[in-house]
Phi, psi and omega in degrees: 000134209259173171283338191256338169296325177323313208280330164296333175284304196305329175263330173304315188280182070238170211257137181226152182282155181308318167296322179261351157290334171281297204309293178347294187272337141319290186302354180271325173336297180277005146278341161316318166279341152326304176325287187313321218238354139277298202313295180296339203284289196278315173303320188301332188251335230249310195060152172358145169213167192249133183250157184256139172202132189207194206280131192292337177277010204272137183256143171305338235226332173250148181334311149340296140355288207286324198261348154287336215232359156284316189304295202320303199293346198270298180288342170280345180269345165278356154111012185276118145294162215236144174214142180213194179271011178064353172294194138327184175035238178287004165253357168276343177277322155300312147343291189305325185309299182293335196271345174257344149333344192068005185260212216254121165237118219221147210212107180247074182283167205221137205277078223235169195261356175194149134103313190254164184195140175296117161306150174295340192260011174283106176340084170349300178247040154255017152278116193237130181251132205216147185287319214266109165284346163261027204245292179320280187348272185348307162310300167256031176246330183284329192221031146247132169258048174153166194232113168257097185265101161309176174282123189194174200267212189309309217274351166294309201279331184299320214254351163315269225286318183320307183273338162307328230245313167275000173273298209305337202238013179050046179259349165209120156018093189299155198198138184287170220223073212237127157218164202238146159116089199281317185302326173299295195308297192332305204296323198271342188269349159282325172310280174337295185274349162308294184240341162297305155273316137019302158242051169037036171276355167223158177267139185314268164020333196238358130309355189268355202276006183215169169222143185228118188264201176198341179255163171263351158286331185288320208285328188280335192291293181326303181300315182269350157270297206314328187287349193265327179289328175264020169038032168228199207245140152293160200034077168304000000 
């Protein structure tokens, strides 16, 4: 840890009065609400997308990439738009998909101390930038109609379990759940049926709330029945 990194704990911690911690947190109420009423705003005219999301750290150069950013061009030609976290790695690559694809590429980034930065392949006036990591949530759990989740690290795993959780608690619309790379995936979904249901902290029935691939045609397959058994269009 450096001098200037110290130096920042040292002003995050610094001992605050009771008074300036209410004043304080008033005041994020109204960015908070900016966020929300751009957010909805902007999103509100875009209509659904399906979003992808993996590790911000994934190189142009590994497989992975390559295999994002072929699903994106594959679901913007079924008329589907691509939203992702606006960063690097697999979400420049669901961008880049959508953006030679000819569709709605759409980047909802987040202010972060490393690692994101706004990809170049994001639609100008679909970008949006939030202080809030749960103010994004919002975003994309309201205006997405499916989750292609790649292989990536917490903030991946965060954005899984969030929408397994509201489907499971029936807080949001069931909608598919697809992850791709099976080789990744496996340890944790044999962990899952292993010792989660097992001891009945979940019922076997809420495995059914994901699905797990390996192609880019299977994971865009999923995604384009379910909405054809339900007679309905992207972006409905």
């Amino acid at each position: 840890m450096n001098s200037d990194d110290e130096k920042k704990i040292r002003h995050a911690y610094k001992a605050k009065s009771w008074n300036e911690i209410k004043t304080h947190d008033s005041w994020s109420v109204f960015k908070v609400m900016s966020e929300f009423v751009e957010g909805f705003d902007k999103l509100g005219r875009i209509g659904p997308c399906v979003a992808i999301f993996g590790s911000a750290r994934t190189h142009p150069s590994h497989e992975n990439y390559r295999l994002t950013e072929e699903i994106a061009y594959l679901l913007t030609k079924k008329g589907f738009g691509i939203i992702t976290g606006g960063g690097p790695g697999i979400m420049e690559a669901g961008n880049k998909g959508a953006h030679f694809a000819g569709g709605k590429s759409v980047g909802l980034n987040i202010e972060l101390p490393f690692e994101q930065k706004s990809n170049p392949f994001i639609d100008p006036d679909k970008f949006i930038e939030f202080d809030h990591f749960f103010v994004r949530k919002v975003m994309f759990m309201r205006y997405s109609q499916g989750y292609i989740v790649l292989p990536g690290g917490f903030g991946t795993m965060d954005e899984l379990f969030e929408a397994i959780t509201l489907v499971q608690t029936q807080k949001l619309v069931k909608f598919p759940i697809v992850l791709v790379k099976t080789a990744f995936w496996s340890g944790l979904v044999n962990w899952i049926k292993e010792t989660m249901v097992t001891e009945k902290n979940i019922d076997k029935a809420d495995l059914d709330i994901f699905t797990m691939v390996d192609t880019a045609e299977e994971a865009v397959n999923i995604i384009d029945d379910f909405y054809k058994k339900y007679a309905l269009k992207p972006n409905f």
